[in-house]
N, CA, C, O and CB atoms as a CASP TS submission, in Angstrom:
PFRMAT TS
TARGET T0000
AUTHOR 0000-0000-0000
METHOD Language model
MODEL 1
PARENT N/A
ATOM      1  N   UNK     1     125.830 115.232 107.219  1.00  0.00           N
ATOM      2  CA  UNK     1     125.499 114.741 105.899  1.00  0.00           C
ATOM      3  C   UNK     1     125.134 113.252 105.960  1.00  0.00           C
ATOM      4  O   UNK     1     124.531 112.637 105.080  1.00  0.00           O
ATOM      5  CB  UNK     1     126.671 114.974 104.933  1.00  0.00           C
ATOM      6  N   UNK     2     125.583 112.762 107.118  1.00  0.00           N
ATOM      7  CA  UNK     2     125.773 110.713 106.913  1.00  0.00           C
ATOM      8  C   UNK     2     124.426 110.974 107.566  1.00  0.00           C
ATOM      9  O   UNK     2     123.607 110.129 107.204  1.00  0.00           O
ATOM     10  CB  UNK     2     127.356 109.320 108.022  1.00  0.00           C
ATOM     11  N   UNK     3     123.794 112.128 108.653  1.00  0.00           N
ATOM     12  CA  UNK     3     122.604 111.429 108.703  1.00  0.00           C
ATOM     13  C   UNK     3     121.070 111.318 107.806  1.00  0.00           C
ATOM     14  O   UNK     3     120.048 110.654 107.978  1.00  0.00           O
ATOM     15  CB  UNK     3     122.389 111.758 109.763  1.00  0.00           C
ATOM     16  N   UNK     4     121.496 112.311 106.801  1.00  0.00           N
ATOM     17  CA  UNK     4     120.372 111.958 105.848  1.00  0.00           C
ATOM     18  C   UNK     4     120.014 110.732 105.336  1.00  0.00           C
ATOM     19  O   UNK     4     118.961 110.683 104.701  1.00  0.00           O
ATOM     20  CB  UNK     4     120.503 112.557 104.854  1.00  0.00           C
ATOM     21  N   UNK     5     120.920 109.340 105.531  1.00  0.00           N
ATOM     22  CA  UNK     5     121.180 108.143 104.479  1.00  0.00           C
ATOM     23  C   UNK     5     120.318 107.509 105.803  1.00  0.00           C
ATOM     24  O   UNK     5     119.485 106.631 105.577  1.00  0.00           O
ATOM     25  CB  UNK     5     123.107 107.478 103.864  1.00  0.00           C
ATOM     26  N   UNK     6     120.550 107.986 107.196  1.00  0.00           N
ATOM     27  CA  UNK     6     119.750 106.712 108.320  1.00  0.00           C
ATOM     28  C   UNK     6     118.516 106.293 107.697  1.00  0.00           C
ATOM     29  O   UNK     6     118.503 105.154 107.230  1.00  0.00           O
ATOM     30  CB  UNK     6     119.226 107.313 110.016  1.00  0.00           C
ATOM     31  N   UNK     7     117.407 107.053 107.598  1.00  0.00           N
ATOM     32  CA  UNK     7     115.990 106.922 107.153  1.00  0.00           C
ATOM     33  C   UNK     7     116.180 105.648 106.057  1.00  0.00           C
ATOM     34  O   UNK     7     115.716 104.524 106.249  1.00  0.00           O
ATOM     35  CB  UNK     7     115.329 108.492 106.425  1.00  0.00           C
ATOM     36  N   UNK     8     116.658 105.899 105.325  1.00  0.00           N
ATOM     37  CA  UNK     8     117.136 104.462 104.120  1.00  0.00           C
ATOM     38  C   UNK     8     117.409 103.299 104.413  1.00  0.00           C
ATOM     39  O   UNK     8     117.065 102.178 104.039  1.00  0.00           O
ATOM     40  CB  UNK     8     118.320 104.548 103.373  1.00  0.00           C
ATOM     41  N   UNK     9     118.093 103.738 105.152  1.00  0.00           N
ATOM     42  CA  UNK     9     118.939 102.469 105.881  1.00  0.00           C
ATOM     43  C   UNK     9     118.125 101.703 106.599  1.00  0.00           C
ATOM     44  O   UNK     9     117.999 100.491 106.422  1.00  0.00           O
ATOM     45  CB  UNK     9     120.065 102.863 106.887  1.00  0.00           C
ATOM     46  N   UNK    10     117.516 102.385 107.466  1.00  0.00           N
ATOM     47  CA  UNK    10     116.387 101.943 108.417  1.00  0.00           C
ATOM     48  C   UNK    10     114.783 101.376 107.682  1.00  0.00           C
ATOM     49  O   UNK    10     113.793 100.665 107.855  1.00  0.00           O
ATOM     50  CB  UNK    10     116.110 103.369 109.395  1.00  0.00           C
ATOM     51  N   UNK    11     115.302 102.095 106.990  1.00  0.00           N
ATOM     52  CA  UNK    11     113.671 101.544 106.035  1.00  0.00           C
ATOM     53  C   UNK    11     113.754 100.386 105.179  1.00  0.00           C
ATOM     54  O   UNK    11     112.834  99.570 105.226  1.00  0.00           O
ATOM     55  CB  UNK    11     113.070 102.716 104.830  1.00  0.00           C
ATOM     56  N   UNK    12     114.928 100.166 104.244  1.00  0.00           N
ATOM     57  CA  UNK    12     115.570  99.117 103.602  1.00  0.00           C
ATOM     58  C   UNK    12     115.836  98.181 105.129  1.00  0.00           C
ATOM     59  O   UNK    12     114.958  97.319 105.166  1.00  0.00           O
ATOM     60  CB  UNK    12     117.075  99.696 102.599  1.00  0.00           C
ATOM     61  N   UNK    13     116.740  98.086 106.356  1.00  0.00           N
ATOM     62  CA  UNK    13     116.678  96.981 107.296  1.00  0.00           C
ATOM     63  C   UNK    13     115.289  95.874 108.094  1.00  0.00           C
ATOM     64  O   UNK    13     115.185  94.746 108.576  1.00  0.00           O
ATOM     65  CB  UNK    13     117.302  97.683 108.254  1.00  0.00           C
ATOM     66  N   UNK    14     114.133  97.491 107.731  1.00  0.00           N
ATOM     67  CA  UNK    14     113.090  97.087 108.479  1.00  0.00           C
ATOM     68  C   UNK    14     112.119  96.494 107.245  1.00  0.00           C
ATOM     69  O   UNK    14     111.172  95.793 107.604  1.00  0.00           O
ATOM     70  CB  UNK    14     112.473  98.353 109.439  1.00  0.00           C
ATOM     71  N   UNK    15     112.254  96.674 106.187  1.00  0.00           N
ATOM     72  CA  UNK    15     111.817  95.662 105.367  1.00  0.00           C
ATOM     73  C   UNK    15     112.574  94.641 104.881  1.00  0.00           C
ATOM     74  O   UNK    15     111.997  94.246 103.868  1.00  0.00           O
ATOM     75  CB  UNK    15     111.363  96.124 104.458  1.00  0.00           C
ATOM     76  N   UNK    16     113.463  94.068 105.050  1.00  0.00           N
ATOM     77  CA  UNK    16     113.737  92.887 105.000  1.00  0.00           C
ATOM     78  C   UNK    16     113.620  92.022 105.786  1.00  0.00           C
ATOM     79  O   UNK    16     113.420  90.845 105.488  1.00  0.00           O
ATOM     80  CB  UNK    16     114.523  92.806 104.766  1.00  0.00           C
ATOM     81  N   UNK    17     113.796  92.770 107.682  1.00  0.00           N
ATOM     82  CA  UNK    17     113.316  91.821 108.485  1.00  0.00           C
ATOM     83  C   UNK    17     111.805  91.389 107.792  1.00  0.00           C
ATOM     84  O   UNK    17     111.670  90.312 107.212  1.00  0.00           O
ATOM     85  CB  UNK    17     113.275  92.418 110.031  1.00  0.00           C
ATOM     86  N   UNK    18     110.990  92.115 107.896  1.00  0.00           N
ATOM     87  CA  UNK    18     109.422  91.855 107.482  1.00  0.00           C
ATOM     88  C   UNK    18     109.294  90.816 106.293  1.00  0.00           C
ATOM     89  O   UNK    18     108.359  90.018 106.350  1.00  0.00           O
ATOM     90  CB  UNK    18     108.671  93.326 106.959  1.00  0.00           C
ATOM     91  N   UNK    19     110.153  90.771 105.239  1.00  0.00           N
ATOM     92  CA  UNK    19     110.109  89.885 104.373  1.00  0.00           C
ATOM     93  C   UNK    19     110.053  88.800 104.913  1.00  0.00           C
ATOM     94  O   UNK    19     109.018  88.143 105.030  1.00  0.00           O
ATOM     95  CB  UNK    19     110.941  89.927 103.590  1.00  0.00           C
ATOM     96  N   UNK    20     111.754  88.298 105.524  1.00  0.00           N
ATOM     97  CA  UNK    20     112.412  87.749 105.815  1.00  0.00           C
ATOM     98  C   UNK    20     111.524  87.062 107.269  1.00  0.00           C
ATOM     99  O   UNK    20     111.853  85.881 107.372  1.00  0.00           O
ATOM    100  CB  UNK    20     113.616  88.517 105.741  1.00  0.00           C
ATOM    101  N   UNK    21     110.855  87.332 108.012  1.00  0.00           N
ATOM    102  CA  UNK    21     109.608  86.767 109.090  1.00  0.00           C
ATOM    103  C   UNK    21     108.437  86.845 108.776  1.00  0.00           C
ATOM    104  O   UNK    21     107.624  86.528 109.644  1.00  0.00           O
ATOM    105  CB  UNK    21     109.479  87.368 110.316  1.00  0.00           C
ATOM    106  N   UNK    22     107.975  87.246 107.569  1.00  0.00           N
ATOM    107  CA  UNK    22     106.273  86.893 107.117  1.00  0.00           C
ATOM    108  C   UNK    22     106.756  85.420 106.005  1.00  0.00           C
ATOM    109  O   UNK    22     106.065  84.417 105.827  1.00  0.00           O
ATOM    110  CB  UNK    22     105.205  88.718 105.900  1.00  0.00           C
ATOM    111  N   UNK    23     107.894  85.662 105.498  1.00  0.00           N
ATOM    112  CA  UNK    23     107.533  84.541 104.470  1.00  0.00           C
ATOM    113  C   UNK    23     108.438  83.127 105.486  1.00  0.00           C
ATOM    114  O   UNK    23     107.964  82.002 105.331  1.00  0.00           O
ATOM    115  CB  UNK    23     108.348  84.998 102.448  1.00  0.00           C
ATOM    116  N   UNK    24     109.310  83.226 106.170  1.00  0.00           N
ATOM    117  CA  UNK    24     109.647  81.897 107.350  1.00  0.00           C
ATOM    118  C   UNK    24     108.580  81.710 107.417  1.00  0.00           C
ATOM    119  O   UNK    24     108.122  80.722 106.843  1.00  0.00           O
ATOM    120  CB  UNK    24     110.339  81.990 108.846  1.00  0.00           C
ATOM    121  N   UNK    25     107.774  82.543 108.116  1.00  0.00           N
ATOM    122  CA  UNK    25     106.174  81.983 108.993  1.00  0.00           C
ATOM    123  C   UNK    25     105.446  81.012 108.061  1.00  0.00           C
ATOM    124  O   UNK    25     104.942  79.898 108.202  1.00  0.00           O
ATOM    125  CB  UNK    25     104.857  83.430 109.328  1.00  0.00           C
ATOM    126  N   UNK    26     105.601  81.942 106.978  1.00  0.00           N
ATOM    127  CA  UNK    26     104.658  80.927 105.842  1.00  0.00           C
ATOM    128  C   UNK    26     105.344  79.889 105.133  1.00  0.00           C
ATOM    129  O   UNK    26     104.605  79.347 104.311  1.00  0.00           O
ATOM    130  CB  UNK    26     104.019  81.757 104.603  1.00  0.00           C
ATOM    131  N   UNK    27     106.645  79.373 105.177  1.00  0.00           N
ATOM    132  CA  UNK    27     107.363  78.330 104.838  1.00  0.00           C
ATOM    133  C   UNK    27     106.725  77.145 106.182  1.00  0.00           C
ATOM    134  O   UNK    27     105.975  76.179 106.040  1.00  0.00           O
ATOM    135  CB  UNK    27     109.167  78.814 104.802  1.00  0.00           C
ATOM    136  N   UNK    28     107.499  77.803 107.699  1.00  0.00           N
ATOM    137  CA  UNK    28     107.051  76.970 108.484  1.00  0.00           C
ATOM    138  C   UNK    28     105.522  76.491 108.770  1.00  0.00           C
ATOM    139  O   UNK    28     105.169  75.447 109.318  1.00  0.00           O
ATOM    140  CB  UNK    28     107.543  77.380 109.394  1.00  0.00           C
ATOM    141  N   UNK    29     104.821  77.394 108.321  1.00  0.00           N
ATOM    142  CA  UNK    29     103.395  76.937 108.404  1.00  0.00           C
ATOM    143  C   UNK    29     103.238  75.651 106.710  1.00  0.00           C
ATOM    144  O   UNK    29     103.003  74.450 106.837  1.00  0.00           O
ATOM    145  CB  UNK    29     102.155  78.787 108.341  1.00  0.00           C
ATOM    146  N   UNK    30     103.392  76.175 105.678  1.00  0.00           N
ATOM    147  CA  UNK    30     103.382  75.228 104.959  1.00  0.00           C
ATOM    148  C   UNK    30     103.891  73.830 105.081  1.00  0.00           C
ATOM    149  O   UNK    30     103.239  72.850 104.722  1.00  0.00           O
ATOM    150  CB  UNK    30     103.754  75.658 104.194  1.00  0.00           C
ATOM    151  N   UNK    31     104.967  73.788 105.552  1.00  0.00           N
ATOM    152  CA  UNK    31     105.594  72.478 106.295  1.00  0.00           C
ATOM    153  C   UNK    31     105.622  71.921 107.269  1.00  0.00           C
ATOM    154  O   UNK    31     106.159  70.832 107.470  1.00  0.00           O
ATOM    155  CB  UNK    31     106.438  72.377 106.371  1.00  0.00           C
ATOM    156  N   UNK    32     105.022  72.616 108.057  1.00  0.00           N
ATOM    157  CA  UNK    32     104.673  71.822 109.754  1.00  0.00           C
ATOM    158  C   UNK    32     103.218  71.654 109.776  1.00  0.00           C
ATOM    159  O   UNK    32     102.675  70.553 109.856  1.00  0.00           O
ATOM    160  CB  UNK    32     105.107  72.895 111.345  1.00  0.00           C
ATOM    161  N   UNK    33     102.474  73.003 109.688  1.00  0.00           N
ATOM    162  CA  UNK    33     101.124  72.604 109.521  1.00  0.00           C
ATOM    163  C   UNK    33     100.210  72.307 108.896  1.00  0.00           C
ATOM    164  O   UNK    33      99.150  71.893 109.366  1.00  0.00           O
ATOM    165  CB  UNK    33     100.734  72.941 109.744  1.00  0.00           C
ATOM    166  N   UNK    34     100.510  72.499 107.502  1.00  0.00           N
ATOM    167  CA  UNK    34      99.578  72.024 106.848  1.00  0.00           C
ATOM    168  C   UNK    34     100.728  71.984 105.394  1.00  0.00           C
ATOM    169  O   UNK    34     101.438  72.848 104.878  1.00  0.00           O
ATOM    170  CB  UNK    34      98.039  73.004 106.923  1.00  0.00           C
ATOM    171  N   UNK    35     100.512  70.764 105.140  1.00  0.00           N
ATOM    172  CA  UNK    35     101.550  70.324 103.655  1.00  0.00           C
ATOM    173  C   UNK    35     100.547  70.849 102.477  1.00  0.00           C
ATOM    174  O   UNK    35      99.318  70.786 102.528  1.00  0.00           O
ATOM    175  CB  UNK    35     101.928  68.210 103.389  1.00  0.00           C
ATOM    176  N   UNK    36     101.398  71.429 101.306  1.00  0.00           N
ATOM    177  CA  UNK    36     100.437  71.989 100.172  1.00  0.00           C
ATOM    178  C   UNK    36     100.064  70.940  99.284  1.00  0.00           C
ATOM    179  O   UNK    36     100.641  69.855  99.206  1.00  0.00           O
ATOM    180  CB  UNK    36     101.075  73.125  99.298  1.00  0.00           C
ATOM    181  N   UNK    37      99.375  71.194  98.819  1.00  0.00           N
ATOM    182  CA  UNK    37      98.740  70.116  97.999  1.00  0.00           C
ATOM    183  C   UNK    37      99.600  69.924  96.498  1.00  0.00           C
ATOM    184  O   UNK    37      99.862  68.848  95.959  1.00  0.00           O
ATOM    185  CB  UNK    37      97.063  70.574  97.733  1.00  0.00           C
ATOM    186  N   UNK    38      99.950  71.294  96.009  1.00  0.00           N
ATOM    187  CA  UNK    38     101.058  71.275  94.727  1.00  0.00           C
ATOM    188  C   UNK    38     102.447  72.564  95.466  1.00  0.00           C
ATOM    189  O   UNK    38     102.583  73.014  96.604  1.00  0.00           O
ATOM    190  CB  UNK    38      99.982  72.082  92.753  1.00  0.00           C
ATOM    191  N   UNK    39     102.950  72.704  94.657  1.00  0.00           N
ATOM    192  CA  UNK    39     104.315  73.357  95.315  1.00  0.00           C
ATOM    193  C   UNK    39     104.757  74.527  95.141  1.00  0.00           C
ATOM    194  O   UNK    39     105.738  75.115  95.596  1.00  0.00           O
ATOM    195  CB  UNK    39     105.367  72.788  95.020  1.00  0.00           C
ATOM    196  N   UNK    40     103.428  75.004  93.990  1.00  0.00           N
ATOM    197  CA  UNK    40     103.595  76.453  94.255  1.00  0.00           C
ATOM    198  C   UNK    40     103.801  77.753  95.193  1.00  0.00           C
ATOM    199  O   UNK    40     104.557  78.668  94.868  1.00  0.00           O
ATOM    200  CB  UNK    40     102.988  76.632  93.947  1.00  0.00           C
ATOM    201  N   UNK    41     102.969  77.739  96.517  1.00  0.00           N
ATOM    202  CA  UNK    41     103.295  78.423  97.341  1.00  0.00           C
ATOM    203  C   UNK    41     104.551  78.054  97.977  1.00  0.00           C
ATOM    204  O   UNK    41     105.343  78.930  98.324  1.00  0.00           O
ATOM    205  CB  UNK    41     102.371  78.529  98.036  1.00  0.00           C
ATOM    206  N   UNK    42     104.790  76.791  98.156  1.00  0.00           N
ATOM    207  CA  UNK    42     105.839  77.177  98.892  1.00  0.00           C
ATOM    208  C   UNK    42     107.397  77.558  98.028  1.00  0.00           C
ATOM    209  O   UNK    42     108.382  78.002  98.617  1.00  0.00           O
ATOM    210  CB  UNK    42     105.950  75.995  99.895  1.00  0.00           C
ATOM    211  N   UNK    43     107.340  77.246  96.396  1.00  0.00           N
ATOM    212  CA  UNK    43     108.609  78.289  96.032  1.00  0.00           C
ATOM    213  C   UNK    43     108.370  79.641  96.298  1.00  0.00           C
ATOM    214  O   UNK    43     109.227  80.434  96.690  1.00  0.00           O
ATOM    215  CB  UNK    43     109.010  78.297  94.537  1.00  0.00           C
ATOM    216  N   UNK    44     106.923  79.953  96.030  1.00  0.00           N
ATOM    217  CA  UNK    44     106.750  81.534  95.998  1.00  0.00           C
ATOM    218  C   UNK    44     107.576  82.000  97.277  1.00  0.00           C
ATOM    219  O   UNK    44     108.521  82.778  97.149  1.00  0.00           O
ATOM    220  CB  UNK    44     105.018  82.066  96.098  1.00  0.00           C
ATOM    221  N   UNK    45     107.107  81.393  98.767  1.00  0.00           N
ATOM    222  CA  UNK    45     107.418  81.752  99.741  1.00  0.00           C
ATOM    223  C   UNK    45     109.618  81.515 100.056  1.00  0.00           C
ATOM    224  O   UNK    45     110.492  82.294 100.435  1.00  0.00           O
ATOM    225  CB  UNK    45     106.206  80.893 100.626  1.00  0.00           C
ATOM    226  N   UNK    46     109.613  80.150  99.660  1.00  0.00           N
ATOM    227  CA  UNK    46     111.156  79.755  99.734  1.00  0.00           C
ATOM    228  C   UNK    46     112.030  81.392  98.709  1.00  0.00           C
ATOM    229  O   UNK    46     113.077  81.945  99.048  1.00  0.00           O
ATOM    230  CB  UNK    46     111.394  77.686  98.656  1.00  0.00           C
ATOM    231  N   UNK    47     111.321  81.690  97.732  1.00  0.00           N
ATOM    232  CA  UNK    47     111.733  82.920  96.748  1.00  0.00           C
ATOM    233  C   UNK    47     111.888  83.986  97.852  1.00  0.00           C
ATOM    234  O   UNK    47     112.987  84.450  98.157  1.00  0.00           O
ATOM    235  CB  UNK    47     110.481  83.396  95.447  1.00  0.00           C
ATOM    236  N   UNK    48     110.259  84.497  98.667  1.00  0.00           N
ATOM    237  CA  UNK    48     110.529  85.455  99.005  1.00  0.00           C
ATOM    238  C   UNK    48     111.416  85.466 100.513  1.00  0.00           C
ATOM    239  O   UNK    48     111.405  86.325 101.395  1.00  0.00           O
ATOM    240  CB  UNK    48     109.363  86.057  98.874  1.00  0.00           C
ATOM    241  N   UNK    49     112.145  84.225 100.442  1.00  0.00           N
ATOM    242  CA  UNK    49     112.562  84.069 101.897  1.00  0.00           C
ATOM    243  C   UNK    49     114.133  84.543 101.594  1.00  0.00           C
ATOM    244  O   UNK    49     114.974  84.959 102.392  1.00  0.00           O
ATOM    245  CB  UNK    49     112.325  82.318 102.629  1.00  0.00           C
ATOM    246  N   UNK    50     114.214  84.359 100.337  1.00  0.00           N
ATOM    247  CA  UNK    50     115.442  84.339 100.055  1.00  0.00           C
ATOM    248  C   UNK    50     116.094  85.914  99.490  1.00  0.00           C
ATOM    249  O   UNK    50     117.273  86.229  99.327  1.00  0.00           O
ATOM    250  CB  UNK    50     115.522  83.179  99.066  1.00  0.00           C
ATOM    251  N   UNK    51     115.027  86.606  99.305  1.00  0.00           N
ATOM    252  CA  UNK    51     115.050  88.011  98.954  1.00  0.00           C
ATOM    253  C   UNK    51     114.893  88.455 100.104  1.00  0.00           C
ATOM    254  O   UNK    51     115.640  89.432 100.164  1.00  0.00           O
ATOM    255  CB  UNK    51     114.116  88.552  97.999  1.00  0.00           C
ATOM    256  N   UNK    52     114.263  88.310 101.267  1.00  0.00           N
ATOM    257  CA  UNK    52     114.689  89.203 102.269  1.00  0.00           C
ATOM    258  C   UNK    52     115.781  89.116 103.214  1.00  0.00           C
ATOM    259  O   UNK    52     116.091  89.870 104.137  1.00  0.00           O
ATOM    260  CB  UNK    52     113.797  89.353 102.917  1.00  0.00           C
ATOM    261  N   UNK    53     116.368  87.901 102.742  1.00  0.00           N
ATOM    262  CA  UNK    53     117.952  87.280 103.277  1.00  0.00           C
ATOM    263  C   UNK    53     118.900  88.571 102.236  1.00  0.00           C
ATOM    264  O   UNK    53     119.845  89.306 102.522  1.00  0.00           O
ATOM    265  CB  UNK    53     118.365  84.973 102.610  1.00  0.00           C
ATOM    266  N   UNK    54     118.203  88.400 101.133  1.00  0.00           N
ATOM    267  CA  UNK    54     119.373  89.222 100.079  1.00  0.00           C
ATOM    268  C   UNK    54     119.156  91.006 100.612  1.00  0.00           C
ATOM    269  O   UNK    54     120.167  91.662 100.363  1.00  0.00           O
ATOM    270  CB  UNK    54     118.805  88.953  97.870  1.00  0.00           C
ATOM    271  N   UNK    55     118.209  91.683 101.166  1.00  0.00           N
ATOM    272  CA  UNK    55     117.997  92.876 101.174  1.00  0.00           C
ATOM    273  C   UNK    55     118.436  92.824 102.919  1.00  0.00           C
ATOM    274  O   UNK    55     118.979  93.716 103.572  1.00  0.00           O
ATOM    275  CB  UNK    55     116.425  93.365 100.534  1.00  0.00           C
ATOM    276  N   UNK    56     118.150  91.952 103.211  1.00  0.00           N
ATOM    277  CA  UNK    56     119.327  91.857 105.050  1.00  0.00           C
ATOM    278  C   UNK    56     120.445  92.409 105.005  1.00  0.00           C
ATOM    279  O   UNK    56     120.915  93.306 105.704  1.00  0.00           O
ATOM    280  CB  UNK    56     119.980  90.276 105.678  1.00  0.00           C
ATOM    281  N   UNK    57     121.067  91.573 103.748  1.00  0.00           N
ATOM    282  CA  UNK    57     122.694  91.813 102.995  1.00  0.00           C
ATOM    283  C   UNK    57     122.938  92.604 102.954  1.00  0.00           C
ATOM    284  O   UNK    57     123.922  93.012 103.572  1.00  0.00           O
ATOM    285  CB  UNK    57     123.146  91.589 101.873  1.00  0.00           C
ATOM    286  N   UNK    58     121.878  93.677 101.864  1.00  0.00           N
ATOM    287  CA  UNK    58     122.036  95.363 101.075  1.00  0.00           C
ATOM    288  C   UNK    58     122.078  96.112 102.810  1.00  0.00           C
ATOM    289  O   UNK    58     122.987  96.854 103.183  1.00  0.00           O
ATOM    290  CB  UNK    58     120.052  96.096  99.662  1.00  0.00           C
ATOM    291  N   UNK    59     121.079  95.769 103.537  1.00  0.00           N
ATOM    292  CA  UNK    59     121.267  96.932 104.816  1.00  0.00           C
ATOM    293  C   UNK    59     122.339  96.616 105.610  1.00  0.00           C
ATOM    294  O   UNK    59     122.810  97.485 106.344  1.00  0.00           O
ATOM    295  CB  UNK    59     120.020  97.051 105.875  1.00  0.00           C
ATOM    296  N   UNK    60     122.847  95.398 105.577  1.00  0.00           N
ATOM    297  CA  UNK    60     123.492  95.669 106.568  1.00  0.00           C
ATOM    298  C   UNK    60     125.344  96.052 105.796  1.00  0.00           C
ATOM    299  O   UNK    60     126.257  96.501 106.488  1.00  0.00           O
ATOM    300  CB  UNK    60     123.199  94.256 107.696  1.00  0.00           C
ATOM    301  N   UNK    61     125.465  95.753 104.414  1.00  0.00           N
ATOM    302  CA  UNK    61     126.528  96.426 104.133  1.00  0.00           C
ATOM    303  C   UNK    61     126.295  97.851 104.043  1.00  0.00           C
ATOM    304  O   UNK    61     127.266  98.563 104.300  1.00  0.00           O
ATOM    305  CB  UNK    61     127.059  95.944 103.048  1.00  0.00           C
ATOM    306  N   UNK    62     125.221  98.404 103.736  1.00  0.00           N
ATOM    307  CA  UNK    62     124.928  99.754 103.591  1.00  0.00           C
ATOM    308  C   UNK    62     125.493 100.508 105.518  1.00  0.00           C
ATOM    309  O   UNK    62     126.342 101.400 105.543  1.00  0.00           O
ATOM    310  CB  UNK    62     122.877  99.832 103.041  1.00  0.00           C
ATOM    311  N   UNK    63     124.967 100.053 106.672  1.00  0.00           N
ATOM    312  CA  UNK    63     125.191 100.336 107.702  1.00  0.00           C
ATOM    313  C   UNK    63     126.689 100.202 108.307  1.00  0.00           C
ATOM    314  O   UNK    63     127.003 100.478 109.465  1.00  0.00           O
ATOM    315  CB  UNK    63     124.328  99.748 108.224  1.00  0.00           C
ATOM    316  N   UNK    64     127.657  99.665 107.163  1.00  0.00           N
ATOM    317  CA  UNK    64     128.810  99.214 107.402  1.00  0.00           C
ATOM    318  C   UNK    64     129.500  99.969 106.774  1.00  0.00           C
ATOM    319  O   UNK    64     130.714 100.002 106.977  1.00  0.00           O
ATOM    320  CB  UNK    64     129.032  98.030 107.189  1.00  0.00           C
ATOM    321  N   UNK    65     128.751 100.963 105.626  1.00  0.00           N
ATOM    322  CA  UNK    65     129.424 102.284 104.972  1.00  0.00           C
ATOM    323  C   UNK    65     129.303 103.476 105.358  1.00  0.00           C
ATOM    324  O   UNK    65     128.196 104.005 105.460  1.00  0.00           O
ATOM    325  CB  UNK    65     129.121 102.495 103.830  1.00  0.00           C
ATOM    326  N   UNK    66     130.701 104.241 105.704  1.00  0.00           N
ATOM    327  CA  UNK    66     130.040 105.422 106.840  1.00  0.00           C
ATOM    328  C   UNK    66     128.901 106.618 105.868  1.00  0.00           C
ATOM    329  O   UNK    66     128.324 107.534 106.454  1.00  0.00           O
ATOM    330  CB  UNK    66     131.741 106.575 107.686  1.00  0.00           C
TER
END
């Protein structure tokens, strides 16, 4: 029965990594390589950096429930 929930689990972990390393990339690129001109992108990006920190959270307590 617990293995029907893997697929979830795995799908919720593997999109947060993806969040969580497309929007770094684009923080560190906004700030190392090229500074924005106003500051919109980079809350957008600091936002979505911080939601895939929060859905890291959801998988990995989820993987911590049998």
């Amino acid at each position: 029965m617990a293995r029907k929930s893997w697929p979830f689990k795995r799908i919720l972990l593997f999109l947060g990594l993806l969040i969580t390393v497309i929007s770094g990339v684009i923080l560190w690129w906004i700030n190392v390589v090229k500074p924005p001109n106003g500051i919109g992108i980079g809350l957008v990006s600091a936002a979505l950096l911080l939601v895939g920190i929060g859905v890291l959270l959801i998988a990995g307590f989820l993987y911590l429930l049998p």
